[in-house]
N, C-alpha and C positions, 0 to 999 in steps of 0.2 A: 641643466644644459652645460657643456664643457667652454669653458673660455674659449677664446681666441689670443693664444699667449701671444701670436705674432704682432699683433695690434697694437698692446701695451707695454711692450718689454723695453726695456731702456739698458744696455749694461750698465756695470759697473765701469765709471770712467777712469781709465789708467793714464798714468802719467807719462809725457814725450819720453823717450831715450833716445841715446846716438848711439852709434854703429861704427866710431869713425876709421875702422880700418875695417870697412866690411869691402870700398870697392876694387882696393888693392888685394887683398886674400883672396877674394874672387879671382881677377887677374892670373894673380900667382901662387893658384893651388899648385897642390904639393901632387904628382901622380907616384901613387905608389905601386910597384911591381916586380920588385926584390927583396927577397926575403928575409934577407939582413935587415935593412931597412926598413920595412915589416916589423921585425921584430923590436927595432928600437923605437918605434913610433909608441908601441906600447908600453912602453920604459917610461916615454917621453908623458905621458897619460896617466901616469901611475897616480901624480896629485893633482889635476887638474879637479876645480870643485865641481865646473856645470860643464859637461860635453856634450854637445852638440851631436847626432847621429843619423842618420836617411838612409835608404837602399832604394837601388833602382832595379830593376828584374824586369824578365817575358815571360807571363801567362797564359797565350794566347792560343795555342795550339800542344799544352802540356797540362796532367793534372796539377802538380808540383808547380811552384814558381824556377823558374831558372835564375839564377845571382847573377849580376849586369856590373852591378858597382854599391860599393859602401860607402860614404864620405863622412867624413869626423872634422869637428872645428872645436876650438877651444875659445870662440870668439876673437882670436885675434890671428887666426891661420887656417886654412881650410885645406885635408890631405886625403887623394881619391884614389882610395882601396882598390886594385885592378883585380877583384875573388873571381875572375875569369881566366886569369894566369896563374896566380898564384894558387898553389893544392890543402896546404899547410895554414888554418886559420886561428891557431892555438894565441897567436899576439889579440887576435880580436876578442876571443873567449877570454884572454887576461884583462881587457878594456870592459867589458860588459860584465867581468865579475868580482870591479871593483866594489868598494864599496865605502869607500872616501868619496869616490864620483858621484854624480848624479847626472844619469844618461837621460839625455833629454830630446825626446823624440815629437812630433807632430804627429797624430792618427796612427798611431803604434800598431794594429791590427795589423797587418799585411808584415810588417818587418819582425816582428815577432815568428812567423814561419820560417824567412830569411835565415834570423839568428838561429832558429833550432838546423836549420837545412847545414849550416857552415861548422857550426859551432857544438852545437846541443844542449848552447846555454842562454836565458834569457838574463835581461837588465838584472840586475840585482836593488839597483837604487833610481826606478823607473821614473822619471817625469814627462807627462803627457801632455805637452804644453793645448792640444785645442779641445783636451778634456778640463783643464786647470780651466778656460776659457767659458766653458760651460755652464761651469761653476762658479762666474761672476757673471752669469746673465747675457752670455753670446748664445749663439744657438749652435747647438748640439754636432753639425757639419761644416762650422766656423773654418774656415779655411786657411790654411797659413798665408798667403801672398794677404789676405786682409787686415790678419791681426800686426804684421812687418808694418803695413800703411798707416793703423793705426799710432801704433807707439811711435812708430821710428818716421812715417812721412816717407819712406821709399816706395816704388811700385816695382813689382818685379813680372818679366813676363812668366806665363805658365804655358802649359796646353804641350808638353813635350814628355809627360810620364808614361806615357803608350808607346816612347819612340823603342826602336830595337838598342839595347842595351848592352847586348852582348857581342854586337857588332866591334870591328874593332881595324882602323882607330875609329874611337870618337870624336864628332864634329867639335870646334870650337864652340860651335851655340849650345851643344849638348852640357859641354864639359861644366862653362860657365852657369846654366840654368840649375846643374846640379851641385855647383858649391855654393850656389844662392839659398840653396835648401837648407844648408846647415849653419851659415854663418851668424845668422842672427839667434839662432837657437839660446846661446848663452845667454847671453843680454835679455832676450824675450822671458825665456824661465824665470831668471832673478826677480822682473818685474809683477808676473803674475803669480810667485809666490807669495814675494810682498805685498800684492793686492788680497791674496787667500788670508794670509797671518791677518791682514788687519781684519778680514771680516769673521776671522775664525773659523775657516774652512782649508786650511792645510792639510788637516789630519784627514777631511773629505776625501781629498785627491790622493793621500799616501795609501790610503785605506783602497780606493780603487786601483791604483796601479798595482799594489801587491796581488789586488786580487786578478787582475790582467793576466801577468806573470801568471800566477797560479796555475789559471786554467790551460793556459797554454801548457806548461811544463805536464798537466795533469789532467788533460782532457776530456770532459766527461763524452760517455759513448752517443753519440746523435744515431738514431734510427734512419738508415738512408732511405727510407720510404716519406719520410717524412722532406726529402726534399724534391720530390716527383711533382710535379707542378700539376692539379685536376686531382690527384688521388683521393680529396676528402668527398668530391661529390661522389665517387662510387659506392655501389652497395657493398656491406662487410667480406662476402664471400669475392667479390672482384677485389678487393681489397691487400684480399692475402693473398689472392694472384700476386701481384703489382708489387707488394711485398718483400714475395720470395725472389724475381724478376732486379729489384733496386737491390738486394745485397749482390746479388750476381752480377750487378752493372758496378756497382762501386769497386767490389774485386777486381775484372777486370780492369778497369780507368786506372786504377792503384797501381799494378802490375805489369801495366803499358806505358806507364804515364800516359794516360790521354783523357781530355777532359769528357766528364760523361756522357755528355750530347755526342760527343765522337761516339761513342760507344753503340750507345741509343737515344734517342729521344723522348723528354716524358709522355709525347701524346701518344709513341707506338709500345710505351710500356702501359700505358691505363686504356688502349686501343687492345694488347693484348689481354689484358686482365679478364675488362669487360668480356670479350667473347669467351674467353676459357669461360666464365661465370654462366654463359647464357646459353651457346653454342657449343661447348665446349675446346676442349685442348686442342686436339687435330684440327677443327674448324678453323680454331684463332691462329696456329701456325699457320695455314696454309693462305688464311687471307691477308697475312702478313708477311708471307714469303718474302715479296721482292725487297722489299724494308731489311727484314730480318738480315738477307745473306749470310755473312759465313758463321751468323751466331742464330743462325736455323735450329740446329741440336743442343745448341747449351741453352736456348729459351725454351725447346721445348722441357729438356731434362728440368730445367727449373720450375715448369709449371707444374711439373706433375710431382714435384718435393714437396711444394705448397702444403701447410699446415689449415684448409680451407674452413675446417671444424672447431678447430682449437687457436685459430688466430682471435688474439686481440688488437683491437682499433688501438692505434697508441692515445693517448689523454689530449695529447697534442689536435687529432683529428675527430677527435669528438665536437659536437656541434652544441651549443648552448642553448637550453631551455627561453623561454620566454620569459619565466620571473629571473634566471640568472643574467639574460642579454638588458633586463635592466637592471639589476642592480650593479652590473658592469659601467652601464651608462652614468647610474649613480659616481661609483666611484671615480672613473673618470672625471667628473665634474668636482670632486673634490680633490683631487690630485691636481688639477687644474689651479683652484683658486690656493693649493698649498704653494702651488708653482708662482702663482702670482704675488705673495705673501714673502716669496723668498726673492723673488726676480732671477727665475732662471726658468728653461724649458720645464711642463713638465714632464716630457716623457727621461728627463734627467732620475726624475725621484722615480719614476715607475711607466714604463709603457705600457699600451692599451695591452702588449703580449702577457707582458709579465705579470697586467694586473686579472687577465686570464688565469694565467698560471695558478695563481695566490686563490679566486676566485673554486676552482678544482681543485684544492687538496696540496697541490704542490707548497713546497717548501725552499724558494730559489735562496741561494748561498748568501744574496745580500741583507736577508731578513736580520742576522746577528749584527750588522753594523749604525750607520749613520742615517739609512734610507730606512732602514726595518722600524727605527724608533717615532719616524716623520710619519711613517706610511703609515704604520699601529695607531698613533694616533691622529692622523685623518679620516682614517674610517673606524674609527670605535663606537 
């Protein structure tokens, strides 16, 4: 039976730090939105050891994120990027490809699209301060405003990253909430690397963040059937309906910028499947008609390209046997008590997905490093 890591886990305890020109930098961030200046900011960057980095973006009605703002602190100044004005992002490409620096970002996932969208280039010398956090025994969604409280004894408010960002001007509450984002960045990194070095987990976190980087710059192809939400309960042959239907939908959404629900929605994609499967094509157009509208002809042309005979289930939507969905359960249960052995989440060393993956054949990218060697020998 699988732990209950939540129960037992205790971090690792880090030590107070101060901040002491975090409320003044605040105050008197720097707004940037000329281009000279721009470009000497990244001059200004060139040796800075730990920078600080956040974006702010609207995803809300777009596939793509749109850029809002970028903010950079070196811990003792905070300067907000206005990449809404400004065209020319080649100073920020020079700041993210240092590599004296060490960009130190919180939950890096989302802003790693940002950089590729402005720039085409990610961190070079990534620190992911609430991944670092993971890896002394915080949990895995560690927030930034908690880990500031931690070390530093500040509270900072939140609840404004959904605001519109590309709006312009931006409010005083806005501007402040987002140089709060970076300014403790520096100071924070320094402490939880020197927590990593002492317990001998740096190389943990260098090892992940390159690998972050990586996939971003190199992304492996995801099947967009595989993000259809209901697609695995259907039969094979509805399958490859739904299939041929979700690369049709992701082109679109791509090509439009629009997110794919805009496009279609998963139920009227495995609502068309099914009937093609059962009823057939004509049937499931027409009882989908008023849904469908003006992508009436491009769903039907797509059902009838369907590969219906020669589709294969991808690995991912296959279903698990009965000796495999326990010896899943197995491992879990010992990935658990590794997790507790180390004091840290275990879905850090391995999630129940990944430990599917592993389970099927697959060979995920982190089996060569730090997790492959824990995980090898957990379940040997």
């Amino acid at each position: 039976m699988a732990l209950d890591w939540s129960t037992m886990n205790s971090p690792i305890e880090l030590p107070n730090a101060d901040c002491p020109n975090a409320q003044h930098a605040v105050a008197q961030a720097h707004w940037i939105d000329c281009p000279e200046r721009y470009a000497n900011l990244a001059n200004e960057m060139a040796l800075t050891g730990w920078l600080g980095i956040d974006t702010e973006f609207v995803r809300e009605r777009t596939f793509y994120p749109n850029p809002g703002l970028v903010q950079l602190s070196d811990g003792q100044a905070v300067w907000l990027v206005d990449v809404v004005t400004l065209s020319d992002h080649a100073p920020l490409k020079a700041v993210l490809s240092q590599t004296v620096t060490h960009q130190v970002l919180h939950s890096v996932g989302e802003d790693l699209e940002i950089f590729q969208l402005l720039t085409g280039q990610c961190p070079k010398r990534l620190f992911d301060t609430q991944l670092a956090a993971a890896m002394l025994g915080f949990g895995l969604q560690t927030r930034y405003e908690h880990l500031i409280e931690v070390v530093f004894g500040d509270t900072l408010p939140g609840g404004q990253a959904r605001s519109n960002w590309c709006q312009r001007p931006l409010s005083a509450s806005l501007l402040s909430y987002a140089a709060q984002d970076v300014i403790y960045l520096p100071a924070l990194a320094e402490v939880l690397a020197d927590a990593l070095d002492k317990h001998d987990r740096l190389s943990w976190l260098n090892e992940d963040c390159q690998r972050l980087v990586a996939q971003k710059a190199n992304p492996p192809k995801a099947d967009p059937v595989l993000r259809v939400k209901g697609v695995g309960r259907l039969p094979r042959p509805a399958m490859a309906y739904v299939a041929e239907l979700a690369q049709w939908r992701e082109a679109q959404a791509k090509a439009r910028n629009l997110p794919r629900s805009f496009v279609l929605k998963d139920d009227v994609l495995c609502g068309l499947g099914l009937m093609a499967h059962t009823t057939g094509i004509d049937a499931a157009i027409n009882a989908h008609r008023r849904s469908l509208g003006r992508w009436l002809t491009d769903c039907a042309d797509a059902l009838a390209n369907a590969n219906v005979n020669g589709f294969e289930v991808p690995a991912a939507l296959l279903g698990l046997s009965v000796d495999q969905r326990q010896t899943l359960k197995q491992w879990q249960g010992k990935i658990a008590t590794l997790g507790q052995s180390l004091n840290v989440e275990p879905a850090l060393i391995a999630s129940k997905r990944e430990l599917t993956r592993l389970l099927m054949g697959e060979k995920p990218d982190w089996m060569g490093g730090w997790r492959g060697a824990l995980v090898q020998q957990a379940l040997a």
